[in-house]
C-alpha positions in Angstrom: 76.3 102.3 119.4 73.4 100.6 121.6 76.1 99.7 124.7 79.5 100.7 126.3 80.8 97.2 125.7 80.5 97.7 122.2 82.5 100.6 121.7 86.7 100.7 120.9 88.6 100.1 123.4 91.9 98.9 124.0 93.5 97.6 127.1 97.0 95.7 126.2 99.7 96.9 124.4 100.0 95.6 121.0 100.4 93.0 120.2 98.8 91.2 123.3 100.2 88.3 125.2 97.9 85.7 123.0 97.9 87.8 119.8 102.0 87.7 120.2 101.9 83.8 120.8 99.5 83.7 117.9 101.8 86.1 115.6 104.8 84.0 116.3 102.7 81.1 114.9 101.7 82.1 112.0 105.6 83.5 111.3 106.3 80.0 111.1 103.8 78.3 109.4 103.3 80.4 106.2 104.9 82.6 103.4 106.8 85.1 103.1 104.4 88.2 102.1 101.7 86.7 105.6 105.1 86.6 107.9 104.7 90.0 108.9 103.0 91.0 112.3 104.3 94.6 112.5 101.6 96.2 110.5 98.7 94.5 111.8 100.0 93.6 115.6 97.3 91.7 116.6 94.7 88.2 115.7 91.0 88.4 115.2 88.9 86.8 117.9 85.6 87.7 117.0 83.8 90.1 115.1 80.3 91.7 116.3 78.2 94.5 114.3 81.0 97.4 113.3 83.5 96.1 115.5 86.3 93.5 115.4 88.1 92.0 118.5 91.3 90.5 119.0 91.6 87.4 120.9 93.0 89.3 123.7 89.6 91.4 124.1 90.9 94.8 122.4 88.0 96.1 120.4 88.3 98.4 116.9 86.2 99.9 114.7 86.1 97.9 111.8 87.1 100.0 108.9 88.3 96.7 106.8 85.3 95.9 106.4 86.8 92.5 104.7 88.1 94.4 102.4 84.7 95.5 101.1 83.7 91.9 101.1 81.5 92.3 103.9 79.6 95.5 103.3 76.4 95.0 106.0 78.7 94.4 109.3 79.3 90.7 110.7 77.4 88.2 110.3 74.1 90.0 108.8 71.4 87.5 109.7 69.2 87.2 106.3 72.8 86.0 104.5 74.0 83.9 107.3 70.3 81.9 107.2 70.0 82.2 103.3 73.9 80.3 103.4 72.8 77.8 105.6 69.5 77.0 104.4 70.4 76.5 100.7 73.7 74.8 101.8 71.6 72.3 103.5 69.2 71.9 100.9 72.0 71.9 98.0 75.6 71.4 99.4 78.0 72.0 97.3 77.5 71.6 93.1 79.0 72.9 90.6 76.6 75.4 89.1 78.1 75.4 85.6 77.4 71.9 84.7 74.8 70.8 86.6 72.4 74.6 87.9 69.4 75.3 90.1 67.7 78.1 91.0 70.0 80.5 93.2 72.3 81.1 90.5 69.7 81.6 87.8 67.8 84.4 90.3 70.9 86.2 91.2 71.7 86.8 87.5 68.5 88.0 86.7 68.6 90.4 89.5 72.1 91.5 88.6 71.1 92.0 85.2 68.3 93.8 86.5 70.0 96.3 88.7 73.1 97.0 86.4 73.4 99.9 84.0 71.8 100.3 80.3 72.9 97.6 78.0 73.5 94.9 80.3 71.8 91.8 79.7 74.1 88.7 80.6 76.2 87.1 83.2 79.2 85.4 83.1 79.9 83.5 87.0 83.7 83.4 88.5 84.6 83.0 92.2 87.0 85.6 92.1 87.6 89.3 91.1 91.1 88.3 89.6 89.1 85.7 87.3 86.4 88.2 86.2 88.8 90.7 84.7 90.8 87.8 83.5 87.4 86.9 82.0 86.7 90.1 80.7 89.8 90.4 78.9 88.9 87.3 76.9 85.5 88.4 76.2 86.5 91.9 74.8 89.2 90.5 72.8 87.0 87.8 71.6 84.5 90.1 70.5 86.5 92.7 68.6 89.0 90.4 67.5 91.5 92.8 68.4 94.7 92.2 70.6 95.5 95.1 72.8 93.9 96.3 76.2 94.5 99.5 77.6 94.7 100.4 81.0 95.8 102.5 84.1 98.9 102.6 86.3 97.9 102.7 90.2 94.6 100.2 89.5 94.5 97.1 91.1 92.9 94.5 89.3 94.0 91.1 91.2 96.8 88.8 91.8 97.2 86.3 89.1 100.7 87.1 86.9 99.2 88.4 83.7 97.2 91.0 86.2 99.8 92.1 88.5 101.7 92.9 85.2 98.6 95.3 84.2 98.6 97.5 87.4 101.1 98.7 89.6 98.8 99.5 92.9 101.7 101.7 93.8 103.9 98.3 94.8 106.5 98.0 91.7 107.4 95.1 94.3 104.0 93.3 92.8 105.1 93.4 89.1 108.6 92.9 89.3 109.9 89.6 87.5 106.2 89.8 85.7 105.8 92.9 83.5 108.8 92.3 80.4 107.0 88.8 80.2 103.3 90.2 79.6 102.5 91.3 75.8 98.7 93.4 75.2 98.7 95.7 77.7 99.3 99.6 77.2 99.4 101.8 80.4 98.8 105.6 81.1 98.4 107.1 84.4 94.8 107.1 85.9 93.8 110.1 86.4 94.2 112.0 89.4 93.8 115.9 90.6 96.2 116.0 93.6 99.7 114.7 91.9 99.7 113.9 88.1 102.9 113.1 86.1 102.5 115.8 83.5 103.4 118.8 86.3 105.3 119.5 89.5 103.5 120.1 92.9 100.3 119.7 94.4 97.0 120.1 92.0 93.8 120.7 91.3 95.0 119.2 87.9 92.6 119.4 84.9 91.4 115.6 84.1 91.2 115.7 80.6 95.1 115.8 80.3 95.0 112.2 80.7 93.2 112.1 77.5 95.6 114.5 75.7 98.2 111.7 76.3 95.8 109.1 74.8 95.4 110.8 71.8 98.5 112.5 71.2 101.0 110.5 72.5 99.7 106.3 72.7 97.8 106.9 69.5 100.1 108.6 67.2 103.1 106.9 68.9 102.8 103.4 70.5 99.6 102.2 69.3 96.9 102.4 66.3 93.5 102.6 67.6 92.1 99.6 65.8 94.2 97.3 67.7 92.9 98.6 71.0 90.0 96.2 72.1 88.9 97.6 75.5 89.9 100.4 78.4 90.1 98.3 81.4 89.7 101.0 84.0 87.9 101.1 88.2 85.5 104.0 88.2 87.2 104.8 91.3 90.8 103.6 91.9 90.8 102.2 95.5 94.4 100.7 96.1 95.7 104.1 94.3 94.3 105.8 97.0 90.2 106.9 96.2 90.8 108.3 93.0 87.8 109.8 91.5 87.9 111.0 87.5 86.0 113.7 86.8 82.7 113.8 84.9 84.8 115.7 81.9 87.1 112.9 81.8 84.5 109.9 81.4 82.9 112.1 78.6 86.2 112.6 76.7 86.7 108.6 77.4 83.4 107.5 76.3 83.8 109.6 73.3 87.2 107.7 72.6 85.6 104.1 72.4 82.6 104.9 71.0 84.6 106.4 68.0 87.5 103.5 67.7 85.0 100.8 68.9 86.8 100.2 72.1 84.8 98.0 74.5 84.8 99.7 78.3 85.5 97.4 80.9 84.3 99.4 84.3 86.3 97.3 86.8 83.8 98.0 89.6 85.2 94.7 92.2 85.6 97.0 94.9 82.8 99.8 94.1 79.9 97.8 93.5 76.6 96.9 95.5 76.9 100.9 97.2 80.5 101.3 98.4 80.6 104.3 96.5 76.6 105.8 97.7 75.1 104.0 94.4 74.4 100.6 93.7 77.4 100.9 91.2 79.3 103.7 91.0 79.0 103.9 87.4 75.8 105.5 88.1 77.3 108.6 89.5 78.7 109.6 86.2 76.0 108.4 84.3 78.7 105.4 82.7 77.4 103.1 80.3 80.0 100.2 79.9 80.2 97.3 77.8 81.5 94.9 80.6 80.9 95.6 84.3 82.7 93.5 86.7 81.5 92.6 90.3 82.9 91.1 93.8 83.8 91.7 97.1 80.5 93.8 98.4 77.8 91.8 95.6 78.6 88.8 98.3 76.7 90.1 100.9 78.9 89.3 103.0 78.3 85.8 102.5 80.4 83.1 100.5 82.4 84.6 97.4 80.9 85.5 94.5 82.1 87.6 91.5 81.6 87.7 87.6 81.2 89.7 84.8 78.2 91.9 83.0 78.1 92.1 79.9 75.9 93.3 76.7 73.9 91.2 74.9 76.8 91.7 71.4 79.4 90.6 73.8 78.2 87.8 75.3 75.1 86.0 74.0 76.6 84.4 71.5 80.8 84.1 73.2 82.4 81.1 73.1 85.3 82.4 76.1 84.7 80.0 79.0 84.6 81.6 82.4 84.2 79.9 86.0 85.0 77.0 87.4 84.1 74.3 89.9 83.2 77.3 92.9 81.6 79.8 90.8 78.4 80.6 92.3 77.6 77.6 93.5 74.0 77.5 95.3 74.5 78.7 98.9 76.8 81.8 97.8 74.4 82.6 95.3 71.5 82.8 97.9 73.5 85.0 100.2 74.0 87.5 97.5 70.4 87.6 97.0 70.1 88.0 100.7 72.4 90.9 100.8 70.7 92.6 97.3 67.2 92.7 99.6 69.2 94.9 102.3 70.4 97.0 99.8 67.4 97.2 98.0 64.8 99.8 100.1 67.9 102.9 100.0 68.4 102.8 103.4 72.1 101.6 103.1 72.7 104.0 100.6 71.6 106.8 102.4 73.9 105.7 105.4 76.5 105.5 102.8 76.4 108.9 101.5 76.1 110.2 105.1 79.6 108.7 105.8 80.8 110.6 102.4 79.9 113.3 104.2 81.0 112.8 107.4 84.8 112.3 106.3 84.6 115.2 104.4 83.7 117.4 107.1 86.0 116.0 109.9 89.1 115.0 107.5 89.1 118.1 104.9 90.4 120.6 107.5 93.3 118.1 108.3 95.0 119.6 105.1 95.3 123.4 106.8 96.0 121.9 110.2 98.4 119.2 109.3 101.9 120.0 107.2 102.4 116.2 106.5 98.4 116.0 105.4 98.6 116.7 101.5 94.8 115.5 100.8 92.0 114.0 101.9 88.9 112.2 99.3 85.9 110.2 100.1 83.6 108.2 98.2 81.0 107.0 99.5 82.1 104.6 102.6 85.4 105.3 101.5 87.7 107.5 102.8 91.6 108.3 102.0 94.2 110.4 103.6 97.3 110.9 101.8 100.7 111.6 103.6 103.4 114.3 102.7 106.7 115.3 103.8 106.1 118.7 103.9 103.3 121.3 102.7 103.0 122.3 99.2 104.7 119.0 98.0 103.5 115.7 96.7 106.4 113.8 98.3 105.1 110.9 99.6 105.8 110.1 103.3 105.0 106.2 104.1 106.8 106.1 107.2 104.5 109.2 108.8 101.5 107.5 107.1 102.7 104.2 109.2 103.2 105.9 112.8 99.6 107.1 112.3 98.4 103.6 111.4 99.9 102.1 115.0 98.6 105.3 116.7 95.3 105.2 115.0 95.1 101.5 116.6 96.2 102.0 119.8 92.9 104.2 119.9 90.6 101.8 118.7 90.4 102.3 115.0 91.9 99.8 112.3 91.9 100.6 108.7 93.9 100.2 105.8 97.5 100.7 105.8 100.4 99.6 103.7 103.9 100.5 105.3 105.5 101.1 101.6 102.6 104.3 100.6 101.6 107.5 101.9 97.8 106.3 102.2 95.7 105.5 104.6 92.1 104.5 103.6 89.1 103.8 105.6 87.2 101.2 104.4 84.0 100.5 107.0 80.7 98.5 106.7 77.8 100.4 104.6 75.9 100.2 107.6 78.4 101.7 110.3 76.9 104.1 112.3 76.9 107.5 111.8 78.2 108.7 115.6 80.8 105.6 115.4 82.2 106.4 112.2 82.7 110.0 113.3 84.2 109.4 116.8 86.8 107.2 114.8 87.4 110.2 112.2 88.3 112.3 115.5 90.3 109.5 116.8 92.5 109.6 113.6 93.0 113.2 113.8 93.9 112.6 117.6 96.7 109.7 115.8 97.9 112.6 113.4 98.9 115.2 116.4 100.7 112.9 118.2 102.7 111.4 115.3 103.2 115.3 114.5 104.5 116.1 118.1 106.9 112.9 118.6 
């Protein structure tokens, strides 16, 4: 970091005086899920480079990074001037009915940057809508019915989605699942815990595609009914889950043999949150549909859609979109943020925060009991909470108290009081010295949770 005044630090308790006020406000003015102050105790005043700061002039390292949706740090001046020029030049238009040139560039160079085989685009606002869209599209093109996918994925909010993934919140598909026909699940795979043994791992992979084969398909399911595997290449609500490179073979080798469409869902690991521009280059994936968001934004206005081949969707008659997708000024701030991706730089300092977190977090297993595992991925980082050593109980509440203590040092990340994971989540472009001090600062969090 260039200056002192830049760096974490934190002077109130928290919540402060004017986030409380704030908190109190918002408690009763919206919904029920957005009451909740407790796991987030304070209210953004401003956010500058890598850091956010409450309105009470507490400053955190930002490892939120807008949920992926702002991959480049605040405000990253070629987006903010490529919003505001074509906004002023275009407004607002509905780029499906009536186009110009932003949207037509941005799906060239999408096109152009994607893996093998990809040749169109289909525009949504959203993530939710572009595996919403996606379904369609492989359904429409195989003329089958059923889509299979993976428990602990996250794939958006809308009712027919939450019913598809359970994010490890059954709270999120309860009332919705028993009303959602077309979906078969099997657990993603995972090395550190996996449902077909007891205690912690390494755990092979492939079992995951034993259970396919001899369990969905000679008990639940034929294969010809299957039209796609809707699966992340890396599961990020489940806690950076990475399958192995034995596990995409086995599961290419499944669709290309039964004709199933693969649907990389790759919202939250495109545009280099994983070190690659998308992470299905890391395993050398080929998919049928690729779906983007969050990062392909540049940090800009939202953006999202789906990829597709040239059989899929040159000729598809499924209707995506809407009256937001990609309208002129968001498209020109994903452009902006493809030319900062686009020298290697970024993905460089990507891969050096891989592996930074694997050098400071790893040894937090042996000097931790209640640390069961740590993974990274990229700019992605995870640390998953036990109750004791040499179990895969999960332990939310220790995960929690090192949340609040991990704040109260200057470092906010991810946290969910109901899981045993904590994820880190910073800008592509964090600093390499910040992003370890804040590593450091989280193991600091983890001894004094340990000592009471």
């Amino acid at each position: 970091m260039s200056t002192a005044a830049a760096w974490p630090h934190v002077a109130t308790p928290l919540p402060g005086p004017k986030s409380a006020e704030l908190l109190a406000r918002k408690d009763r003015a919206f919904s029920g899920p957005l009451r909740d102050g407790t796991n987030v105790p304070l209210v953004l005043g401003r956010k500058y480079g890598h850091i956010l700061e409450d309105v009470d002039g507490n400053a955190f390292a930002d490892h939120l990074s807008a949920w992926g949706a702002m991959p480049y740090g605040a405000q990253p001046p070629s987006v903010r001037r490529a919003v505001m020029d074509t906004w002023d030049r275009y407004g607002m238009e509905i780029s499906q009915y009536l186009t110009s040139e932003p949207p037509i560039e941005l799906a060239e160079r999408l096109v152009a940057l994607a893996p093998a085989g990809i040749t169109r685009v289909a525009p949504t606002v959203t993530g939710t809508e572009a595996v919403e869209g996606a379904v369609k599209l492989a359904r429409e093109a195989t003329g089958r019915p059923i889509i299979l996918s993976f428990l602990g994925q996250y794939h958006g909010e809308s009712t027919y989605l939450t019913a598809s993934a359970s994010t490890d919140i059954p709270g999120n598909t309860a009332g919705f699942a028993q009303f959602v026909s077309g979906l078969i699940q099997v657990p993603y795979p995972q090395s550190f815990r996996s449902p077909f043994h007891r205690g912690p791992g390494p755990y092979d992979h492939t079992l995951y595609l034993d259970y396919i084969t001899d369990w969905i398909l000679r008990y639940q399911v034929e294969p010809d009914q299957i039209a796609g595997v809707l699966i992340e290449p890396v599961a990020g609500e489940a806690g950076i889950l990475a399958p192995s490179q034995a596990f995409w073979d086995g599961l290419t080798a499944l669709c290309k043999k039964y004709g199933w469409k693969l649907i990389l869902d790759e919202v939250q690991t495109c545009l280099g949150r994983c070190g690659t521009v998308f992470a299905a280059e890391r395993w050398g994936l080929e998919p049928d549909l690729l779906l983007v968001g969050k990062g392909v934004t540049g940090g800009g206005q939202a953006v999202a859609g789906v990829l597709g081949t040239e059989e899929i969707m040159a000729d598809c008659s499924a209707h995506l979109g809407g009256t937001y997708a990609w309208e002129p000024a968001a498209c020109a701030g994903a452009l902006a943020g493809l030319d900062l991706i686009a020298d290697g730089s970024v993905l460089a300092n990507t891969m050096e925060l891989e592996s930074i977190a694997l050098e400071e977090l790893s040894p937090l297993v042996d000097r931790f009991d209640h640390v069961g595992d740590v993974r990274a991925m990229g700019a992605w980082a995870c640390i998953e909470f036990v109750s004791a050593p040499g179990t895969v109980d999960p332990d939310p509440d220790f995960q929690h108290a090192v949340h609040l203590a991990a704040m109260r040092r200057g470092v906010l990340a991810i946290s969910e009081a109901s899981k045993p994971l904590y994820r880190m989540q910073p800008p592509l472009t964090m600093e390499p010295d910040l992003f370890c001090w804040s590593c450091r600062q989280i193991a600091e969090a983890i001894a004094e949770v340990t000592t009471g």
